[in-house]
N, C-alpha and C positions, 0 to 999 in steps of 0.2 A: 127916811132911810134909817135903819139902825143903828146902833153904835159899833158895832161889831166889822166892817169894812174893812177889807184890806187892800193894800197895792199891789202890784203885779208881783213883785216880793214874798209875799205874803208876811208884812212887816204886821204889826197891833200898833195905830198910831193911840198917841197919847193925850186923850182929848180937854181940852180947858173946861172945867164943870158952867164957867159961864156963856160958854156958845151950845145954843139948843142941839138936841142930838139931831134932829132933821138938816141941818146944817148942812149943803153938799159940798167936798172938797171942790176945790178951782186947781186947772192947772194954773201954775206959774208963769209959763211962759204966753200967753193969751187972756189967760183968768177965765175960760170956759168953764161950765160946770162938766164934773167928770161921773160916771157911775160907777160904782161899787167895784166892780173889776174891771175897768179902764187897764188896759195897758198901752193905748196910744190913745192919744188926746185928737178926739172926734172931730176938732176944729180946725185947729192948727197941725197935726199927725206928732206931736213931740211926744216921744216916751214921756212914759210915766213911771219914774221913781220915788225914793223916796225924798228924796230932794226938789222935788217938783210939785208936792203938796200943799196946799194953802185950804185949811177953813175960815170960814169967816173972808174977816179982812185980815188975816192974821197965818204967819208961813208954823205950821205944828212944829211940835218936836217929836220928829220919827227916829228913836235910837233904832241904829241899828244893830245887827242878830247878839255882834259879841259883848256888845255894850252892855241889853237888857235882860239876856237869857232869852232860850228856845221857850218860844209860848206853847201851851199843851201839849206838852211833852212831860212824858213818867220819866224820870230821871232812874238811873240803878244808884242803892246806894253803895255806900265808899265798905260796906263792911261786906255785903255781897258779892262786891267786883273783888273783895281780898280773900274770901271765901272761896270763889275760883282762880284766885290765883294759886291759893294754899294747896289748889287738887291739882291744876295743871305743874306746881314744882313736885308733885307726888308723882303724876305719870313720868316726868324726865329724868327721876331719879332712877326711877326702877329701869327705865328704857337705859342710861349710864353707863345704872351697876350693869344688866343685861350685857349689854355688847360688849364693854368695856372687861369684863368677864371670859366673851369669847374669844378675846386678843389677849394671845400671851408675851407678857415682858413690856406692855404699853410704856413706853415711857412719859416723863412728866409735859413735856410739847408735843408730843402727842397725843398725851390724856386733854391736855388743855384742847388741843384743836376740834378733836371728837366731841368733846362739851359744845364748844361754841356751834359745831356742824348741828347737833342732833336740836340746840334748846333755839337756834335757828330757825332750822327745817319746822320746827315744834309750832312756832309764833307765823311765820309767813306761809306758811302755803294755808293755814286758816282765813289768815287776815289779808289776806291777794282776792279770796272768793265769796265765803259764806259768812264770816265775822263770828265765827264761833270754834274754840278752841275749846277740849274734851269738857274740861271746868265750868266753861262758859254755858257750854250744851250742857251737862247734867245742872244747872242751878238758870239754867232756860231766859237765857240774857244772852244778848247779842253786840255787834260793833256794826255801824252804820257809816258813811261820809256824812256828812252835816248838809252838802250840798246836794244828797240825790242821787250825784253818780254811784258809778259800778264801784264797789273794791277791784283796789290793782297790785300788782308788783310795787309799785314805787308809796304808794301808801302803806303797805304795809312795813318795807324796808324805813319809812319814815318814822312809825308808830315804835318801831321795831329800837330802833336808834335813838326815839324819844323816850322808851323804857330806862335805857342803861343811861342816858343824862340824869332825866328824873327821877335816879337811886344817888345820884350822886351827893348832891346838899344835904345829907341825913333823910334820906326820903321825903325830902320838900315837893319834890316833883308830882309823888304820888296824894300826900294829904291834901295835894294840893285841889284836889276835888269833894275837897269837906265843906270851902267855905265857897270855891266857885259857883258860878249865880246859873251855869251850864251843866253843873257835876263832870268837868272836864279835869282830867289831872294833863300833866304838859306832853305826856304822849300822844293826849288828844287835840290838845292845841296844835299841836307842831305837825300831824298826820290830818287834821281836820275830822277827826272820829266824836263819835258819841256813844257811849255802853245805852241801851234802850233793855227795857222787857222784849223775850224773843217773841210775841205774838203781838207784839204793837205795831201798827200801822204805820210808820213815821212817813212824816210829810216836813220835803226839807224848808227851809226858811231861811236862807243864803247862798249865795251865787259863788260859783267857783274863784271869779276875782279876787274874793274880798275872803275865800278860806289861802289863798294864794299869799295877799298881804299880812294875815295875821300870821304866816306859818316864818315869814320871814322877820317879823317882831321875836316868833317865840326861840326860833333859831336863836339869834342872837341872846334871848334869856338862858336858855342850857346850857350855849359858849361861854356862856361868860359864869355860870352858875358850876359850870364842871372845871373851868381856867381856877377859881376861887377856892375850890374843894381840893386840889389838886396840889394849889402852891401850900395849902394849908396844912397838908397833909407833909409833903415834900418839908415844911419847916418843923414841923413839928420831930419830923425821922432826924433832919437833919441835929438837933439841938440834945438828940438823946446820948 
């Protein structure tokens, strides 16, 4: 068997250079030998995940998706994803001035509401279906779920929500896909997205649970990362 094997997951376990590559996983819970795409254990019927792997005499170390990074996957980088961003703030400005133009005497809660309406409408009814906002489509990159599913309403209201967090800390939120091992900035943590090249193929590599657990980790990092910007800010006004 090759080295190359994965589990029903589609995880890249991580093999000890001293167990031969013919080596066949066992499950865990019986020690049967398993094949290459086992997802139930031939013997005993126990799922097969990642936690249920053993080569050798020896239980692997299978990180899993958010721990190791997305395997063969083209990442978009951080200067391309800014590059469409920089086009998609060109289209909402002019669409702004436009309407905002056609209404006479707007006042300043009203300017503000028509902003929020239009750069709204702008980001979710993209990110609800196709994953591709005007910017996105001209520089030919797209948004995906990490797990497979459809885009929806409520991931894109996620992504949407994790935008204006992730500007918060100095745009921490956003660099933050400089050094991440996924090229995820915290709108894609917290919505479960990933920016791909628009004609790649993508083949997901985690399961809805476990985008479910991370989004409630990342939650708590933008609460607590905009609570912190916020008192900071609030002292800083306060002491002037």
């Amino acid at each position: 068997m090759s080295q190359g094997w994965r589990d029903s997951r589609d995880f890249e376990p991580e093999y000890d250079p001293s167990f031969p590559l013919d080596t066949p996983p066992e499950c865990i819970s019986c020690g049967a030998l398993l094949s290459p795409d086992s997802r139930v254990c031939d013997f005993c019927g126990s799922a097969v995940s990642a936690d249920q792997i053993v080569v050798g005499d020896e239980k692997r170390n299978l990180k899993p998706w958010f721990a190791a990074g997305i395997l063969e996957t083209p990442r978009t980088s951080l200067v391309r994803r800014a590059a469409a961003t920089l086009l998609d703030l060109g289209v909402i400005t002019l669409a702004i001035s436009f309407i905002a133009g056609s209404i006479p005497l707007l006042g300043g809660l009203a300017f503000a509401m028509l902003c929020l309406v239009i750069v709204g409408a702008y980001y979710l009814f993209p990110y609800s279906s196709g994953g591709q906002t005007m910017g996105k489509k001209w520089l030919h990159i797209r948004v995906v779920a990490v797990d497979g599913s459809p885009l929806n309403w409520t991931r894109a209201v996620l992504r949407f929500i994790g935008y204006m967090g992730g500007a918060m800390p100095l745009m921490l939120g956003y660099l933050w896909a400089l050094w991440d091992k996924d090229g995820q900035a915290w709108h894609d943590k917290f919505a479960g997205t990933i920016v791909i090249p628009e004609d790649y193929e993508f083949s997901p590599k985690i399961d809805g649970a476990e985008v479910s657990a991370q989004r409630i980790k990342w939650a708590a990092i933008i609460t607590v990362a905009a609570a912190i910007t916020v008192f900071v800010v609030l002292s800083l006004l306060s002491s002037e």
